[in-house]
C-alpha positions in Angstrom: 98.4 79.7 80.2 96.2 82.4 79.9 95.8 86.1 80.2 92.9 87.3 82.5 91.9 91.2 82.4 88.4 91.5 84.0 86.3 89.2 82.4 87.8 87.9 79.1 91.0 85.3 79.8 93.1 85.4 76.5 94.9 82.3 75.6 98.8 83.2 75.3 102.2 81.1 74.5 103.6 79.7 77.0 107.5 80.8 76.8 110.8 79.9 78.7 113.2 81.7 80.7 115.6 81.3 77.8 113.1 82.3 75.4 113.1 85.7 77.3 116.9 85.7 78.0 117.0 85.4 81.2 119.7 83.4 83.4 118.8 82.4 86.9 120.6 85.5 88.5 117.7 87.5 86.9 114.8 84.8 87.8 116.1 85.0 91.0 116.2 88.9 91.1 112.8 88.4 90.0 111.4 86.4 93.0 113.7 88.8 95.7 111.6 91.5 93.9 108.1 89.6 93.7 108.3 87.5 96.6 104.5 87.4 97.2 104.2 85.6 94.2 105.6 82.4 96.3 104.1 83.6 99.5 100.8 85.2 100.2 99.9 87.8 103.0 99.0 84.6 104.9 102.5 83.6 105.3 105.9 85.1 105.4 108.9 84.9 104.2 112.6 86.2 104.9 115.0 86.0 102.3 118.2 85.7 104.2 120.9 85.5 101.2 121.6 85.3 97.5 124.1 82.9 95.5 127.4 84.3 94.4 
């Protein structure tokens, strides 16, 4: 994985979601949040529900 900020990429660690504490309540949180990051202005996407 790297790290790219204008023209230098930056070699970085790649981690887990448990290395960051998350649980997939919060990754999923995540992706409601940051939905373009699995769909691009191209396409769309409606999220209709969430797990209890």
């Amino acid at each position: 994985m790297y790290k790219i900020s204008k023209y230098k990429a930056e070699s970085i660690e790649p981690v887990t979601f448990s290395d960051l504490g998350m649980q997939e309540s919060d990754i999923e949180e995540l992706l409601r949040n940051n939905i373009e990051m699995i769909a691009d202005e191209e396409k769309s996407m409606l999220i209709v529900g969430q797990q209890v």
